[in-house]
N, C-alpha and C positions, 0 to 999 in steps of 0.2 A: 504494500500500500504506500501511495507517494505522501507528500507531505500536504499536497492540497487536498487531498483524500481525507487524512488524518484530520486537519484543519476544518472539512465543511461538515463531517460526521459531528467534532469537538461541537461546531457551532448549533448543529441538528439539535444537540440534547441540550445547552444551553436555551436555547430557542420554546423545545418543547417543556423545560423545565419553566420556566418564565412564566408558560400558559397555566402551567400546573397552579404555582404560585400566585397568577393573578385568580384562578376559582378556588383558591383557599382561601383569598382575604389577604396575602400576603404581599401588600402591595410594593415597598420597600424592596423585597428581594425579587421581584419582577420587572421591578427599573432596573436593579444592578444586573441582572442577568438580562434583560432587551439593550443593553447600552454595551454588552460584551459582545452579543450579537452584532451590533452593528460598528464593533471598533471592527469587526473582520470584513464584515460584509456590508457596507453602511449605504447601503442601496436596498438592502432587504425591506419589500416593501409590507409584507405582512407584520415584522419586527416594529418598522416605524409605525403602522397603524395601533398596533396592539401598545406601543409606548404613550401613543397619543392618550387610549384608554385608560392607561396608570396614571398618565400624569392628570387625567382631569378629574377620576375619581381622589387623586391626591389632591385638588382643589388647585392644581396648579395650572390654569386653563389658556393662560398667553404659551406656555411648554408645549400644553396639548395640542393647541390649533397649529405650533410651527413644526410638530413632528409630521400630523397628519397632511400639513402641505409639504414638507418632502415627501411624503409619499406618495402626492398628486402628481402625475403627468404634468410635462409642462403645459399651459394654452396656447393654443396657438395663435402669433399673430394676426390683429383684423385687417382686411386688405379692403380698400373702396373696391365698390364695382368698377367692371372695366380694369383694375390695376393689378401687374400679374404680381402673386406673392413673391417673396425675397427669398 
């Protein structure tokens, strides 16, 4: 098994440990374990969504709304009619 192997399985159980930890109520150790998550992989979008969830039932809700917009798609630029996008 290679090291990236090693690394995204490590992140797998991190991840799935998190979700464990947020329906215990354990909300403290589901941030530190979604924020391990994404120091590997900080595009994981389900990680950022589910951070988003810790942090607003943590009442921390300016955290919550900028986790959950990284893990919004960008939008795309509006273009007038008639004007080819960029």
């Amino acid at each position: 098994m290679n090291k990236q192997s090693v690394t995204a399985a490590t992140n797998n159980r991190e991840f799935a440990a998190a979700m464990s930890a947020l329906q215990s109520g354990r909300l403290d150790e589901a941030e530190r374990l979604l924020k391990l998550t994404l120091r590997v992989q900080p595009k994981h979008l389900a990680a950022l969504n589910l951070l988003g969830v810790v942090l607003g039932r943590l009442g921390r809700n300016a955290e919550a709304i900028a986790s959950f917009d990284r893990a919004r798609p960008p939008l795309p630029i509006p273009t007038r009619p008639g004007t080819a996008a960029a």
